[in-house]
Backbone as CSV, one residue per row, in Angstrom:
resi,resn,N_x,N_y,N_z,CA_x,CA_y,CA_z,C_x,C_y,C_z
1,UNK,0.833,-1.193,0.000,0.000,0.000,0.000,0.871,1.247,0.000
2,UNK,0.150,2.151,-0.708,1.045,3.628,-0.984,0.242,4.930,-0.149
3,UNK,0.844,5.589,0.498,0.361,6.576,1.274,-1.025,7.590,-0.227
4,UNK,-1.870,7.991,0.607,-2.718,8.677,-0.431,-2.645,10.329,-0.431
5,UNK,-2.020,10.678,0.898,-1.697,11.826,1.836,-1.294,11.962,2.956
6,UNK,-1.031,13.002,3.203,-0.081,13.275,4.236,-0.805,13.962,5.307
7,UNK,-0.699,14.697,6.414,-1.259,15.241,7.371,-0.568,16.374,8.057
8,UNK,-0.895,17.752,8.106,-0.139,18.722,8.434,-0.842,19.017,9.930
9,UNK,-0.143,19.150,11.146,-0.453,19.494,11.966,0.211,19.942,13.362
10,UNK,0.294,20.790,14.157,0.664,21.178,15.208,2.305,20.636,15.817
11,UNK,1.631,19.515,15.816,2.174,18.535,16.652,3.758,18.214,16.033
12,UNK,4.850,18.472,16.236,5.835,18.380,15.713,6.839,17.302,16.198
13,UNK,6.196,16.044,17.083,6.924,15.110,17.523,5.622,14.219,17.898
14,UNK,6.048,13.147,18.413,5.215,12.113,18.880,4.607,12.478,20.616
15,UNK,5.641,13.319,21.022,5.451,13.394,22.468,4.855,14.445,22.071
16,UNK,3.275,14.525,22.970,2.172,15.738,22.874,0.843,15.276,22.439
17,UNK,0.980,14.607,21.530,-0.169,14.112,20.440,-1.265,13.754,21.219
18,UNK,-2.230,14.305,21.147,-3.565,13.865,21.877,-3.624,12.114,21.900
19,UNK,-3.806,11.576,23.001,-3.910,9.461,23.249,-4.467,9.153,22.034
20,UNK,-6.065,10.255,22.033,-7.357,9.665,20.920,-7.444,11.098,20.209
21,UNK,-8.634,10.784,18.791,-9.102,12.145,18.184,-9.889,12.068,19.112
22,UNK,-10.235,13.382,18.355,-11.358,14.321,19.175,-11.099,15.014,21.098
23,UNK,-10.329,14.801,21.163,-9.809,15.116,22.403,-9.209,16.535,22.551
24,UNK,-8.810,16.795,21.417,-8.115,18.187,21.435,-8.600,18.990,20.041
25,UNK,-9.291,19.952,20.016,-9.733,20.980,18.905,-9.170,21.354,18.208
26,UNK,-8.263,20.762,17.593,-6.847,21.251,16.762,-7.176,21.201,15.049
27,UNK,-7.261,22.511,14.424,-7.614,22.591,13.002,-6.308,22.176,12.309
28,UNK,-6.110,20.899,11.439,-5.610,20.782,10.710,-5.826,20.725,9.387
29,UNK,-5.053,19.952,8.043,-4.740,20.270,7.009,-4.534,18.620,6.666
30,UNK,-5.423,17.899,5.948,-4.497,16.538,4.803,-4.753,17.172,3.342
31,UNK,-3.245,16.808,3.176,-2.976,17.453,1.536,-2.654,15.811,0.738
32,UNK,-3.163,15.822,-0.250,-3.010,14.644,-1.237,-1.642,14.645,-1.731
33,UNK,-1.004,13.488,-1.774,-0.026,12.963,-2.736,-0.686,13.563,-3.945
34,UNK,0.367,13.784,-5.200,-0.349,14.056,-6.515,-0.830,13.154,-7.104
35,UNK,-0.579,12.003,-7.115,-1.666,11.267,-8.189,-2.784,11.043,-7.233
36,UNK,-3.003,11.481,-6.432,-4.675,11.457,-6.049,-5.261,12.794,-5.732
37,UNK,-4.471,13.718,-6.003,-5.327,15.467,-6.110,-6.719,15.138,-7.004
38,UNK,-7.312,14.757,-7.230,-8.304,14.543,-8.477,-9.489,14.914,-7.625
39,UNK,-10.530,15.940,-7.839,-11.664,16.264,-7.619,-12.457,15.758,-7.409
40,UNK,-12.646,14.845,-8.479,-13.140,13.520,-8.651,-13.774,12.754,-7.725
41,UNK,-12.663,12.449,-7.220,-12.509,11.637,-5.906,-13.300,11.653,-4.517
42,UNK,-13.278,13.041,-4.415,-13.704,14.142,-3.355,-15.036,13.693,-2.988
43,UNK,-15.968,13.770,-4.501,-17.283,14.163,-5.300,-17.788,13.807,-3.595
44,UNK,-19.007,14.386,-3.602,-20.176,14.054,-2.398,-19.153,14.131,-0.906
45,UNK,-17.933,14.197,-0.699,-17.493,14.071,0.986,-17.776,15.045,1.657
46,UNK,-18.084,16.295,0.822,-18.689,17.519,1.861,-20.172,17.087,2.688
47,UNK,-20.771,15.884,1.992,-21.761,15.714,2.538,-21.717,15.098,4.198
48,UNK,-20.633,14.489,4.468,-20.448,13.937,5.782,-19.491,14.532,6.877
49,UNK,-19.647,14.852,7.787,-19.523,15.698,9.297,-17.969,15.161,9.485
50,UNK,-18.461,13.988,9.729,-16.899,12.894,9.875,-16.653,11.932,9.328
51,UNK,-15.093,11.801,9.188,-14.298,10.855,7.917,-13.757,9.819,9.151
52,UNK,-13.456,8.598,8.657,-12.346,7.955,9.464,-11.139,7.845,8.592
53,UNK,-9.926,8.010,9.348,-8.879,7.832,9.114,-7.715,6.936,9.388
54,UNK,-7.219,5.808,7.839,-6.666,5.037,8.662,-5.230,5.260,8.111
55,UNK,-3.680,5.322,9.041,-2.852,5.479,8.538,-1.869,5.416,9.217
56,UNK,-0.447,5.897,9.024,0.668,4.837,9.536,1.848,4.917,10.424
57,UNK,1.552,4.976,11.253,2.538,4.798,12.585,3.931,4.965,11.974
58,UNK,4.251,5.798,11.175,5.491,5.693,10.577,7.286,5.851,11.165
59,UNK,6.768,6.792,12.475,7.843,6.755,13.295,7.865,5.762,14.661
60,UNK,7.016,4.894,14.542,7.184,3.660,15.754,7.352,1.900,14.932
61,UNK,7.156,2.316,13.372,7.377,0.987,13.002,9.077,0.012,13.653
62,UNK,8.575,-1.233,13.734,9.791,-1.865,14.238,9.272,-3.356,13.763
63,UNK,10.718,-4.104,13.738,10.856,-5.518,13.237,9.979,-6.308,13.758
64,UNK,10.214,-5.894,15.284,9.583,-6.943,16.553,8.439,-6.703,16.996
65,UNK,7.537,-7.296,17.678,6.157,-6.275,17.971,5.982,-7.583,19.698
66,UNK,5.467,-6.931,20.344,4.771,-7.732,21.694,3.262,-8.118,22.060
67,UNK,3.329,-9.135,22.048,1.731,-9.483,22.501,1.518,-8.487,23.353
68,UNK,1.681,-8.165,24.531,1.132,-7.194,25.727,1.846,-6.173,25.505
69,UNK,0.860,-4.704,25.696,1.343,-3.261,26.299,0.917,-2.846,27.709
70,UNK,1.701,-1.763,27.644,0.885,-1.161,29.116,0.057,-0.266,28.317
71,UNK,-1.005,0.481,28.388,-1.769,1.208,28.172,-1.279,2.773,28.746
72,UNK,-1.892,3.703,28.653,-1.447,4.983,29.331,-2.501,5.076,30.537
73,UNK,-3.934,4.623,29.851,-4.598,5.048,31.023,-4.671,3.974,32.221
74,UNK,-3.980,3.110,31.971,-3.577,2.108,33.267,-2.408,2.375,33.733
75,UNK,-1.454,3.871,33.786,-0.976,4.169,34.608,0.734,3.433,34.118
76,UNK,0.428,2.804,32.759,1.659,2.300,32.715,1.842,0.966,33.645
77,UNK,1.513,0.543,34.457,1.501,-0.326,34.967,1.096,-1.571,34.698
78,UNK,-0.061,-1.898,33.984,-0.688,-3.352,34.295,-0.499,-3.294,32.280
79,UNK,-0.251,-4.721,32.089,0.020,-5.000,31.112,-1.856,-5.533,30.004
80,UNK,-1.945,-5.770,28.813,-3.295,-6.177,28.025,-2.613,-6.386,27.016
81,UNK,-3.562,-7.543,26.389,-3.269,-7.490,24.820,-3.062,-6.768,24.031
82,UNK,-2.126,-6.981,22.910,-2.184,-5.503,22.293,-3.218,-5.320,21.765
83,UNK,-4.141,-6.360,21.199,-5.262,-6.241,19.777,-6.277,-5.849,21.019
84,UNK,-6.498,-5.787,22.347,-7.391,-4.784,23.278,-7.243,-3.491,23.765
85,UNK,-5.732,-2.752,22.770,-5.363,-1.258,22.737,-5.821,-0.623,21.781
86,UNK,-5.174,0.644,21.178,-4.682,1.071,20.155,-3.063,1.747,20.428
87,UNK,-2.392,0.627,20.438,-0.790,1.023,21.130,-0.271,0.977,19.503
88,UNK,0.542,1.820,19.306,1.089,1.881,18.181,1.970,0.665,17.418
89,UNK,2.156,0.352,18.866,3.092,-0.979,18.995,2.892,-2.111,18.033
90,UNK,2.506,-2.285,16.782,1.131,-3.819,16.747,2.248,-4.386,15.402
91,UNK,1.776,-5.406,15.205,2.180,-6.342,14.034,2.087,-5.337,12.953
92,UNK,1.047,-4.219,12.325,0.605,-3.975,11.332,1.053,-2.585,12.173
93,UNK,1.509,-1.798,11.545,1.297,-0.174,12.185,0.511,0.452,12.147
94,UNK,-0.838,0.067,11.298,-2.238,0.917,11.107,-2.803,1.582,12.124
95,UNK,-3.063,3.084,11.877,-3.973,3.942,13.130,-5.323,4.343,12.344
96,UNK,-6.408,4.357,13.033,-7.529,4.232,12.623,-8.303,5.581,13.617
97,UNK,-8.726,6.848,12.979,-9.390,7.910,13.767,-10.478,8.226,13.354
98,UNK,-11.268,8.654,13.959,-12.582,9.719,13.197,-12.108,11.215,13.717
99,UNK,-11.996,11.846,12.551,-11.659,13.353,12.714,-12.837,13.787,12.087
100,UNK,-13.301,15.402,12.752,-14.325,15.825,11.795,-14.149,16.891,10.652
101,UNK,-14.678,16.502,9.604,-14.268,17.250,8.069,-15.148,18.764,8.392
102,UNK,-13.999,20.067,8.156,-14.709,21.399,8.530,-14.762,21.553,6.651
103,UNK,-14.047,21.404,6.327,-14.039,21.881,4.710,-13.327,21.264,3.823
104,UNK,-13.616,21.335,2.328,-13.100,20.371,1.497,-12.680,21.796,0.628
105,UNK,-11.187,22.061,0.325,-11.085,23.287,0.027,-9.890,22.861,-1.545
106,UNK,-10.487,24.051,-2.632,-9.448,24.329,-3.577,-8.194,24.849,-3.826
107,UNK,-6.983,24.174,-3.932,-5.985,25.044,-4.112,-5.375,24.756,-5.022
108,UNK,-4.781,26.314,-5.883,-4.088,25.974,-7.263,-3.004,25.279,-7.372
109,UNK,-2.038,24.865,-6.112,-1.018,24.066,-6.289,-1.303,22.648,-5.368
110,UNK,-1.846,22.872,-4.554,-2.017,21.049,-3.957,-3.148,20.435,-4.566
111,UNK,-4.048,21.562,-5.028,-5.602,20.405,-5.709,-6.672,20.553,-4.550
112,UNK,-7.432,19.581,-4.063,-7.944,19.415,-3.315,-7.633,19.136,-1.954
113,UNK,-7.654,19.772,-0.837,-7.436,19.842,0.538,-8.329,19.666,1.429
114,UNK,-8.236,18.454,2.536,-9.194,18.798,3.776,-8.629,19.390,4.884
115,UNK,-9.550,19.697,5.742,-9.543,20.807,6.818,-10.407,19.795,7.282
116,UNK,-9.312,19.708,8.585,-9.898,18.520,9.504,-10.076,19.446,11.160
117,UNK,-10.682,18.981,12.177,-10.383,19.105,13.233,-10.153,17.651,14.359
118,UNK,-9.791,17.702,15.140,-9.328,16.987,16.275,-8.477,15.483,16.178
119,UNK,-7.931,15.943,15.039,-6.721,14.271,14.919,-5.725,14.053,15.719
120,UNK,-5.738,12.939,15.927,-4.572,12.695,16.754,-3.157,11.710,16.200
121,UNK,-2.468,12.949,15.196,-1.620,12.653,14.455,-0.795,13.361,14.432
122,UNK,0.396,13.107,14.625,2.058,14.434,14.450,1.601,14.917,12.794
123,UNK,2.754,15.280,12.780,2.894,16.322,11.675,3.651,15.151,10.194
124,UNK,3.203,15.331,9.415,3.675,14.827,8.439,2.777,12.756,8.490
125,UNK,2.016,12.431,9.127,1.695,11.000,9.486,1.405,11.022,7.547
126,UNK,1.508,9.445,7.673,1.047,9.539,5.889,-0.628,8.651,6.052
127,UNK,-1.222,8.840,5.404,-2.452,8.618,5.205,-2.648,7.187,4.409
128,UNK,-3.056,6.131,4.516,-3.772,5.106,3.951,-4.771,5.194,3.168
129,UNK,-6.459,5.807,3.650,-7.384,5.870,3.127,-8.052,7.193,3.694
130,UNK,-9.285,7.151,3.189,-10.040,8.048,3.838,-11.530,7.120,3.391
131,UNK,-12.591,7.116,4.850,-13.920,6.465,4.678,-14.652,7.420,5.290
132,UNK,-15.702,7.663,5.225,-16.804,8.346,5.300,-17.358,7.443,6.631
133,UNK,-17.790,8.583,8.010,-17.755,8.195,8.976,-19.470,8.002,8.943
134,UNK,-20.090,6.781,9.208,-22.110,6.608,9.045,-21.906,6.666,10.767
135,UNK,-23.069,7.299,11.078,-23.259,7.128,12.714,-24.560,6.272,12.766
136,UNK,-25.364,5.424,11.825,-26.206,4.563,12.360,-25.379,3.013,12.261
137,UNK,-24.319,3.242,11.921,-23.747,1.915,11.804,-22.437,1.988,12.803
138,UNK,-21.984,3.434,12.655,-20.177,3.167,13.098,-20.373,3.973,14.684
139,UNK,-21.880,4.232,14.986,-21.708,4.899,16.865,-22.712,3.496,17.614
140,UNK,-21.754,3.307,19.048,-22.433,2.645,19.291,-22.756,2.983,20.707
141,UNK,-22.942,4.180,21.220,-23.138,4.682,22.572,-22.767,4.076,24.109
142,UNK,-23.792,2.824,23.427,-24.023,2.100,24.712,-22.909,0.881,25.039
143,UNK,-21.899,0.685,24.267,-21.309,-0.165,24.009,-19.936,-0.159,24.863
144,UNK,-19.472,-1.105,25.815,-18.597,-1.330,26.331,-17.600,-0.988,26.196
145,UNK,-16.642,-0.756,26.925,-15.019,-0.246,26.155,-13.998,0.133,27.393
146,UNK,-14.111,-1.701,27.845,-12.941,-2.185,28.873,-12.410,-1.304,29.805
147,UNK,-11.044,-0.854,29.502,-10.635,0.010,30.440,-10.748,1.174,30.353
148,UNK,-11.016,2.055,29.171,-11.235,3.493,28.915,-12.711,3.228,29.081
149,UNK,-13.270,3.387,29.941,-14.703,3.795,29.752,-15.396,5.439,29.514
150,UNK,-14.872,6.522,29.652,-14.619,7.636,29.692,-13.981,8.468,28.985
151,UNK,-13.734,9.025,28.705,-12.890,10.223,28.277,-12.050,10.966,29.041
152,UNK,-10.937,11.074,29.066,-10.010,11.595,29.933,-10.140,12.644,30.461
153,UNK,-10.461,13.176,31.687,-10.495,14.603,32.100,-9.669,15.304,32.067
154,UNK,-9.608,16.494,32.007,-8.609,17.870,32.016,-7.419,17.623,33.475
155,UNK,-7.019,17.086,33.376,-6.035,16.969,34.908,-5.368,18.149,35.167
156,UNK,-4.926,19.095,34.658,-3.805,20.191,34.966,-4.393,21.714,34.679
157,UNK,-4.268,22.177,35.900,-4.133,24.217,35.336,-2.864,24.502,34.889
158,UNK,-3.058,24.655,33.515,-2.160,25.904,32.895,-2.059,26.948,33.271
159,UNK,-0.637,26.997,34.071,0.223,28.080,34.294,1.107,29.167,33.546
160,UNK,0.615,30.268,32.960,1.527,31.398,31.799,2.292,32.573,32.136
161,UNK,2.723,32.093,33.791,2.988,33.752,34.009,3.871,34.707,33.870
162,UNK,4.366,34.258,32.386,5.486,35.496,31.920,4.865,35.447,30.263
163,UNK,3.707,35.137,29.994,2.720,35.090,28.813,3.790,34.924,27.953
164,UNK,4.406,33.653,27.645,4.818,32.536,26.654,3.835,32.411,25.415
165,UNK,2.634,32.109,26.015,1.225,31.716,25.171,1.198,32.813,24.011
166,UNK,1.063,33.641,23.802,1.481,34.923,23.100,2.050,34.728,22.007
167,UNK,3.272,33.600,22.008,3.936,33.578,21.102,3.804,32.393,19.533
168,UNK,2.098,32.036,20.375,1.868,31.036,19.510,0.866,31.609,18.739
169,UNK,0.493,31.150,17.355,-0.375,31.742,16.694,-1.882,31.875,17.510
170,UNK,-2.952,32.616,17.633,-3.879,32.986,18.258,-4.478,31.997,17.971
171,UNK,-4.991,31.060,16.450,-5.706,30.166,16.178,-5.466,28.901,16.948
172,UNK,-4.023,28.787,17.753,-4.036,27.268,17.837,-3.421,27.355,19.606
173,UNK,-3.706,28.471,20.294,-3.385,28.613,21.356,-4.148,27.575,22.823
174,UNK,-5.750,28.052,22.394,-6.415,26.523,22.621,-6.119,25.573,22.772
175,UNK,-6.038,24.891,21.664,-5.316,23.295,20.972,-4.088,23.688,22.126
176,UNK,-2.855,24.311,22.294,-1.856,24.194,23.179,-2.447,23.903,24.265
177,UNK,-3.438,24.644,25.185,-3.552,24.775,26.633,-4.503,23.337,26.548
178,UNK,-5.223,22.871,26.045,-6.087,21.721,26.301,-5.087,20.822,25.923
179,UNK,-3.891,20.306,25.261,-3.290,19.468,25.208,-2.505,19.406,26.410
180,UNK,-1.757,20.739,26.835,-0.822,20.612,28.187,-1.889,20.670,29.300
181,UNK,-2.933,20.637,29.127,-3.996,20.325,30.373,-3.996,18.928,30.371
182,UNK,-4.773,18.001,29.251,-4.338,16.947,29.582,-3.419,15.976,29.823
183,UNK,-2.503,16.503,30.309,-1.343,15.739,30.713,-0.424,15.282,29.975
184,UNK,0.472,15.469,28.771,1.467,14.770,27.884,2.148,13.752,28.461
185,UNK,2.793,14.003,29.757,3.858,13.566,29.984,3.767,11.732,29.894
186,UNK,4.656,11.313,30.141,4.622,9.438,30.673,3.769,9.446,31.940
187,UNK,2.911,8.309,31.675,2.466,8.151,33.582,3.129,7.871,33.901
188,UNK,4.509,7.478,34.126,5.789,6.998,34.942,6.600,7.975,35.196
189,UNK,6.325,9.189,34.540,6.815,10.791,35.227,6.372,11.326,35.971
190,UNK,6.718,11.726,37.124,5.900,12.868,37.999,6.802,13.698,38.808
191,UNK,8.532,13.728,38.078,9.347,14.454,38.688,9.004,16.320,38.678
192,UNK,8.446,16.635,39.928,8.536,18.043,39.580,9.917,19.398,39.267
193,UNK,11.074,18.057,39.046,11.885,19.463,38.935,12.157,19.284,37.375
194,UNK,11.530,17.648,36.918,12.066,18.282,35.063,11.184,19.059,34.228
195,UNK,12.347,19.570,32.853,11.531,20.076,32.331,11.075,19.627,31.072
196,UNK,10.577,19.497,30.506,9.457,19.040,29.715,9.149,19.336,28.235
197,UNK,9.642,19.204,26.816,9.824,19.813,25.554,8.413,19.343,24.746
198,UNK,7.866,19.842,24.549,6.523,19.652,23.660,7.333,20.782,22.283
199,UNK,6.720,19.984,20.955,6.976,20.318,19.606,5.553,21.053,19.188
200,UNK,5.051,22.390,18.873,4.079,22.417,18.472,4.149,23.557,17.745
201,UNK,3.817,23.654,16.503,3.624,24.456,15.671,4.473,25.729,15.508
202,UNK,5.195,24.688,14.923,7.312,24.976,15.128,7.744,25.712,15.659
203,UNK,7.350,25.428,17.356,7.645,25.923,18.264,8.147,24.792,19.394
204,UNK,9.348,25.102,20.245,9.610,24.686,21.275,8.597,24.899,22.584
205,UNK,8.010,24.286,23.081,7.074,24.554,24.466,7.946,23.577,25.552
206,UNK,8.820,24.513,26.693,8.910,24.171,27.548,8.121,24.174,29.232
207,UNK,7.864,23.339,29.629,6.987,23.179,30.984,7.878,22.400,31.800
208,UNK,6.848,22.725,33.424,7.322,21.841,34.214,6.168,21.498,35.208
209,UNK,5.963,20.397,35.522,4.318,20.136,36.514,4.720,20.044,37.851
210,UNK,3.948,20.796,39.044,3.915,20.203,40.233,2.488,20.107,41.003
211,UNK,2.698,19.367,41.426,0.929,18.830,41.850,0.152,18.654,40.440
212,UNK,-0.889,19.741,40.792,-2.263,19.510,39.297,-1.634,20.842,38.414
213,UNK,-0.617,21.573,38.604,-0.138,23.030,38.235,0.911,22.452,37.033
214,UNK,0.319,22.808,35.748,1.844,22.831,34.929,2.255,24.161,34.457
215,UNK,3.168,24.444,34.948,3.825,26.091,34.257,4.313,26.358,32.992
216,UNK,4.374,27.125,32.090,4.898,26.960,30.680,6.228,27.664,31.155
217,UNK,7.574,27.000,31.067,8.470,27.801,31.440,9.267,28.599,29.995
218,UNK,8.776,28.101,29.280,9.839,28.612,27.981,8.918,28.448,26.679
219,UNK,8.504,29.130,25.728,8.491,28.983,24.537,9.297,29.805,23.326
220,UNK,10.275,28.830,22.460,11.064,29.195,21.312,10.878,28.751,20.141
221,UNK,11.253,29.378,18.643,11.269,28.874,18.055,11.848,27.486,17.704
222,UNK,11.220,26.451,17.235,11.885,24.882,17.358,12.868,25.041,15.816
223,UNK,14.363,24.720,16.317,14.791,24.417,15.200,15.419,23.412,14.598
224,UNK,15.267,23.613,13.261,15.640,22.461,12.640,16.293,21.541,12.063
């Protein structure tokens, strides 16, 4: 299989990336490889809210793979199957999201572009497919779901008090504070004297957490 597109977004490393979509409000960008810019293609997708997205773990692929992970929201601790995660970890590297489609937009040099919100993908992920998300078939409300039963709460106040935040574009300042709210770090971190490098929108974001308080201690340009 050949990537169909690529994915432009925030996120400029693996460490940061929202666990799941929809977790963080982050407007991004998938731009087509050229032999699939075709209009064509597109025809009718403005009609649906949300797409699923499946595509490729490209910076965790490896030779070896493990029956068991730890999960994040088990604290790192207690081990599960992998095929009862979505650990990047797997035989196949496939990631599978529902992001929601804001616009299907024209441009004279990439062709056709979506404008996605809330993926949970670094910057550059390459794209597999794109399916059209049905909610009488693909939601199932009531339906079980082991150890995440929930949605992760906001764990942390963002701390700015030498207004760092400022230095990020106004559109995606949000997307920053709800990602460093929910917690980036390893659950196996909780040193309050380190500090902490988040990649986001080619920017350096340095922090440091103590208690439920994370402070932004530094933001620079990230270079390259």
């Amino acid at each position: 299989m050949l990537p169909i597109a690529h994915i432009e977004t925030p996120y400029g490393s693996k460490f940061g990336v929202p666990r799941q979509a929809g977790l963080v409000e982050c407007t991004c960008r998938l731009v087509f490889e050229p032999p699939y810019r075709v209009p064509e293609a597109l025809r009718g997708l403005e009609e649906f809210d949300y797409l699923w997205l499946l595509w490729h773990f490209h910076r965790t692929e490896r030779d070896d793979w493990s029956p068991t992970v730890r999960p994040p929201r088990l604290g790192g601790n207690r081990r599960v199957g992998v095929f009862a995660t979505r650990s990047p970890f797997r035989p196949n590297p496939i990631g599978l999201s529902a992001v929601r489609l804001l616009a299907v937009e024209t441009t004279p040099d990439l062709g056709p572009v979506l404008l996605l919100s809330g993926a949970d993908l670094m910057d550059g992920t390459p794209i597999l497919d794109i399916k059209p998300y049905i909610p009488y078939t693909d939601a199932h409300p009531d339906a079980r779901s082991g150890f995440a039963p929930e949605a992760p709460e906001t764990v942390l106040r963002v701390a700015d008090p030498d207004g760092y935040l400022a230095l990020i574009p106004a559109d995606l300042r949000q997307a920053l504070e709800k990602t460093l709210a929910l917690d980036p770090r390893p659950h196996y971190q909780h040193d309050p004297a380190r500090t902490y490098g988040l990649a986001f929108a080619g920017h350096e974001v340095r922090f440091r957490v103590a208690g439920d308080v994370l402070t932004i201690a530094e933001v620079s340009v990230k270079k390259c």
